[in-house]
C-alpha positions as CSV (number, residue, x, y, z in Angstrom):
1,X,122.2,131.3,163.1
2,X,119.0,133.1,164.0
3,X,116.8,130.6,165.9
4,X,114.2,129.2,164.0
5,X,110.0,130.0,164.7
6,X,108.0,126.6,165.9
7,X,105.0,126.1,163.7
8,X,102.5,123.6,164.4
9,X,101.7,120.9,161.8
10,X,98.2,121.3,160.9
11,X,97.5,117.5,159.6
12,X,98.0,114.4,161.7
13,X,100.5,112.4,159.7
14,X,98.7,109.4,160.1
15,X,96.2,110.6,157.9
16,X,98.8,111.5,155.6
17,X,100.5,108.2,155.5
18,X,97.0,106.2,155.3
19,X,96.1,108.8,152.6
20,X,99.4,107.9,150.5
21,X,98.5,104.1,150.5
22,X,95.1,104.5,149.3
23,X,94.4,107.5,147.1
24,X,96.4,106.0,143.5
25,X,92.7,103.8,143.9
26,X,90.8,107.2,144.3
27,X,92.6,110.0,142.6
28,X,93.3,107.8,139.4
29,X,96.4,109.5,138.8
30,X,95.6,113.2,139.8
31,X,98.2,115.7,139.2
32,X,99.1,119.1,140.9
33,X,100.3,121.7,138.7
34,X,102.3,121.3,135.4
35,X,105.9,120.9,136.8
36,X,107.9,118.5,135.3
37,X,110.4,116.2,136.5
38,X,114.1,117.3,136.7
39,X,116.3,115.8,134.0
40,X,117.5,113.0,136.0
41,X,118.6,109.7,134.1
42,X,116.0,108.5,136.3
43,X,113.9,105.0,135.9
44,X,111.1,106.6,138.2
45,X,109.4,109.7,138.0
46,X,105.9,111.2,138.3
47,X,104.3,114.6,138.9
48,X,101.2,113.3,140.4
49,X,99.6,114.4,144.3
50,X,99.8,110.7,145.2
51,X,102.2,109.2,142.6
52,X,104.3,105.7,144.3
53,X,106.4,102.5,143.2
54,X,108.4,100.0,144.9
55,X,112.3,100.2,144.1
56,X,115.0,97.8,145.5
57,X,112.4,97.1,148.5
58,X,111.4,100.8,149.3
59,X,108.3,102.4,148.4
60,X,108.9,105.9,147.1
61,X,105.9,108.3,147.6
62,X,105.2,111.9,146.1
63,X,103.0,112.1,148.9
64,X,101.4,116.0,148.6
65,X,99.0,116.6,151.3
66,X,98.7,119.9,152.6
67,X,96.2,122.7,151.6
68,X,97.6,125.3,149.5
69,X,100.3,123.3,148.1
70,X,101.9,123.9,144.5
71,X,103.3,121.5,142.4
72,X,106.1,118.8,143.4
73,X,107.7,115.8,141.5
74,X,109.6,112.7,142.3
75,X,112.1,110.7,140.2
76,X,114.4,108.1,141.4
77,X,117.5,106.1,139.9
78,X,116.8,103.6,142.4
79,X,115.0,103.3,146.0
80,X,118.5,104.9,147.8
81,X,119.0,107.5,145.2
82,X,115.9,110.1,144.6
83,X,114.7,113.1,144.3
84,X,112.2,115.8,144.5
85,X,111.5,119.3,142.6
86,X,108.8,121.5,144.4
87,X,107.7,124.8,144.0
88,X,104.9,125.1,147.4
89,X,103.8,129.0,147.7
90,X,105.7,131.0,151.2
91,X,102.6,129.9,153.0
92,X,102.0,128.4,156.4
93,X,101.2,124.5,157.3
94,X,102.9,121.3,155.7
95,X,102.1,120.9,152.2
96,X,103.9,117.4,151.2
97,X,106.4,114.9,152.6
98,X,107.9,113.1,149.4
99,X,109.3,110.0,151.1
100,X,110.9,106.5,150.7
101,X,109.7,104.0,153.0
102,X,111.3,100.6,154.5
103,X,108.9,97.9,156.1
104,X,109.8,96.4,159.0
105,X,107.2,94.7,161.3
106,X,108.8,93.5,163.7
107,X,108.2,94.3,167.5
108,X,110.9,96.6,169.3
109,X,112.0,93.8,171.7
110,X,112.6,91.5,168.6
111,X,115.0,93.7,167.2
112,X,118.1,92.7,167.0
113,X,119.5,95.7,165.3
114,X,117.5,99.0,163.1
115,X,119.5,102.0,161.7
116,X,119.8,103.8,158.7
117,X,122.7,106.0,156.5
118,X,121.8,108.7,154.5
119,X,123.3,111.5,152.6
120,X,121.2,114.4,151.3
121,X,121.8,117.7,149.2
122,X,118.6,120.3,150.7
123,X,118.6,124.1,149.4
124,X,120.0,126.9,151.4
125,X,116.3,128.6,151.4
126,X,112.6,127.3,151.9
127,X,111.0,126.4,155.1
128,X,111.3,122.0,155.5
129,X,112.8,119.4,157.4
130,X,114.7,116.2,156.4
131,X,113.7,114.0,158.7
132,X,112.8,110.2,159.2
133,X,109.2,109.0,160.7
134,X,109.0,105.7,162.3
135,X,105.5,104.8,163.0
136,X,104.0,101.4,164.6
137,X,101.7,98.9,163.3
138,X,98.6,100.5,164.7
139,X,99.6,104.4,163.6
140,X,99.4,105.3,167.5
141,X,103.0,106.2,167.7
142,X,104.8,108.5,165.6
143,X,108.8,109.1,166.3
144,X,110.4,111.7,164.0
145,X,114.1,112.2,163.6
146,X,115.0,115.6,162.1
147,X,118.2,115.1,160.7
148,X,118.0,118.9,159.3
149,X,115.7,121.7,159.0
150,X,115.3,125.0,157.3
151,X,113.0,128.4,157.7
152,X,109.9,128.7,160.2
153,X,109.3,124.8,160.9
154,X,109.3,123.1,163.9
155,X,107.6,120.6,166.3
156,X,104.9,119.9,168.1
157,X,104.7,119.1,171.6
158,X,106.9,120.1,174.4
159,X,110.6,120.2,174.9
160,X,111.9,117.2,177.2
161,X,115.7,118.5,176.7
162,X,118.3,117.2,174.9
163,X,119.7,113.3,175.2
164,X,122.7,111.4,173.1
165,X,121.5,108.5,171.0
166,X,122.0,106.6,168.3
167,X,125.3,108.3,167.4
168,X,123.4,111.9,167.5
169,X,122.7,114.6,170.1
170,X,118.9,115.5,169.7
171,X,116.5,118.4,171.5
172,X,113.8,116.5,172.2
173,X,110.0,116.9,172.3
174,X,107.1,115.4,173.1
175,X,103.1,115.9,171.7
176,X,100.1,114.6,170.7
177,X,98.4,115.9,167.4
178,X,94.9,114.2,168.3
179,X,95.3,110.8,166.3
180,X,98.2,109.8,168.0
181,X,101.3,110.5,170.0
182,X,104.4,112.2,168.3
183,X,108.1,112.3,169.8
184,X,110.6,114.5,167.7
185,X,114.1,114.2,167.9
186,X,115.8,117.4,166.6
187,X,119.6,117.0,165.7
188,X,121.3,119.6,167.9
189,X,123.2,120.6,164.4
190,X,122.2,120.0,160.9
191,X,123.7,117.3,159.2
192,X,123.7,116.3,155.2
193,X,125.2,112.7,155.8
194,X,125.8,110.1,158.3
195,X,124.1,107.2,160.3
196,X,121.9,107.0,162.7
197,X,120.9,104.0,165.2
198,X,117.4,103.9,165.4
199,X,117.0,100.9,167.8
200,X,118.7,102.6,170.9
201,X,115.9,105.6,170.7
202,X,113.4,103.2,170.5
203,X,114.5,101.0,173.4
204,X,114.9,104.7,175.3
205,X,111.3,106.0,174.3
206,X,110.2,102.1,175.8
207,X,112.2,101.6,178.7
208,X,113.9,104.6,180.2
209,X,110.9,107.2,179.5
210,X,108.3,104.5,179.2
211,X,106.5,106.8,176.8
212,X,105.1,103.9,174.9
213,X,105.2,99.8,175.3
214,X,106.8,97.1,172.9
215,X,105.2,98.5,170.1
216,X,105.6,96.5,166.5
217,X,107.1,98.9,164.5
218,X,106.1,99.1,160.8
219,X,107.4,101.6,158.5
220,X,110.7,103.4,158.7
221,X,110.2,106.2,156.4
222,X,113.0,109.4,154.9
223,X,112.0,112.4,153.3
224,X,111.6,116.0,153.5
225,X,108.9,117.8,155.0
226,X,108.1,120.7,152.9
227,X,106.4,124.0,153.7
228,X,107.4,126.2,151.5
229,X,110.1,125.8,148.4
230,X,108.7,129.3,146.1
231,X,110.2,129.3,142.9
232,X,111.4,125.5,142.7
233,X,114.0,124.2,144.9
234,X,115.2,120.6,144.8
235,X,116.1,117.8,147.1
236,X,117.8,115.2,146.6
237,X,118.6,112.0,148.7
238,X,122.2,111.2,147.3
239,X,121.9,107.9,149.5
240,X,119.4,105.7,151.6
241,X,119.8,102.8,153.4
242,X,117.6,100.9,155.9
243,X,118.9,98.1,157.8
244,X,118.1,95.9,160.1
245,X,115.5,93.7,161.8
C-alpha cells in the first residue's frame, strides 16, 4: 500500500461540533445540493448541511462543514445502523463529518468502564477517515481514533510513535489546531469491525503521558471524515454501540 500524504485539517472541530448543535435554529433547514437519500427502509433521513435527531440515545448529525463541499445525506434505521451518500468535489480540506454521537459526562477517574463496537462498509476510493472523536466538557481536548482511512488525509500534530491500547496498535500523534489540543490515534491497519476500549487511552493520555488532567468527558462521537467522495460514494455504519460510564 502506497503510504498515504498528511493534510492538515483546515477547521478546528470544535467549531464544527458547536456549529452542528446550533445551526438547525439558524439555517432553518438549509440544504446543500439536490442529492437524495439512498433507498434505505430508513426511519431517518435528511439532505440538509446541518440536518440531526436523536435515535435509541444517539444523536445522528449530517454535520457538513467545510468550504467547497457538495452535497451529502444521512438516513438511519436506527442510532447503531446509518448511513451516508456524499458526492464532495477531489478538493483539499474537510468538507463534513456525518456522525452519531453518545453523551457521557462523566469525569475520566469516574469511569468505571467506556468502549465501543462498530462495524462499517467505507468505499475502496475517496479521500476520509472513519474515526471516533471524544471531546471533554469544555471542548479543550479532542482525542480521535482512526479506525480506517482512505486517499490524502491525515493528522495534525506530531508523531509520538506507536503504543497498544484498547485492544488496538495505534501511530500516534499529537497537535494543537488553535482552539484546542488534538491527540490522534491511527490504527496501525485498517479495520471495518471490532471493538475498541476507550477508557485505557484515556487513563494513558492522563496518567502515563500526562497530556491532559481528569477531564469530564462529554461526547463520544463515530463517523467518517470526508474530503473528497466525487461522483457519490456511500458509507454505511452496519453497527454502533457505545457503552459504558
Amino acid at each position: 500500500m502506497a503510504p498515504r500524504t498528511r493534510t492538515t485539517r483546515t477547521r478546528t472541530a470544535r467549531t464544527r461540533t458547536l456549529t452542528a448543535l446550533l445551526a438547525p435554529a439558524l439555517a432553518l433547514g438549509a440544504t446543500v445540493g439536490l442529492a437524495s437519500a439512498p433507498a434505505q427502509a430508513a426511519v431517518w433521513n435528511t439532505c440538509d448541511q446541518w440536518g440531526n435527531t436523536t435515535l435509541n440515545g444517539y444523536t445522528l448529525y449530517n454535520n457538513i462543514w467545510g468550504s467547497g463541499a457538495g452535497s451529502q445525506c444521512v438516513w438511519a434505521n436506527s442510532g447503531t445502523n446509518w448511513g451516508v451518500w456524499a458526492d464532495h468535489p477531489n478538493t483539499g480540506g474537510i468538507k463534513s463529518y456525518p456522525n452519531a454521537k453518545k453523551v457521557i459526562n462523566k469525569p475520566i477517574s469516574s469511569l468505571s468502564s467506556l468502549s465501543s463496537s462498530y462495524a462499517v462498509t467505507v468505499p475502496s476510493s475517496g479521500a476520509y477517515n472513519t474515526s471516533y472523536d471524544i471531546w471533554d466538557t469544555d471542548y479543550d481536548y479532542e482525542i480521535m481514533l482512526w479506525v480506517n482511512y482512505n486517499g490524502a488525509v491525515g493528522p495534525l500534530g506530531t508523531s509520538q510513535g506507536t503504543v497498544s491500547l484498547g485492544g488496538h496498535t495505534w501511530n500516534v500523534y499529537k497537535g494543537d489546531n488553535g482552539a484546542n489540543e488534538v491527540f490522534s490515534f491511527l490504527r496501525t491497519s485498517d479495520s471495518s469491525s471490532g471493538t475498541v476500549n476507550i477508557l485505557p487511552i484515556l487513563e494513558w493520555i492522563k496518567e502515563t503521558k500526562g497530556w491532559m488532567g481528569n477531564e469530564t468527558i462529554g461526547d463520544v462521537q463515530f463517523g467518517y471524515e470526508i474530503t473528497s467522495s466525487a461522483g457519490g460514494l456511500d458509507f454505511r455504519t452496519d453497527n454502533l454501540t457505545v457503552s459504558g460510564g
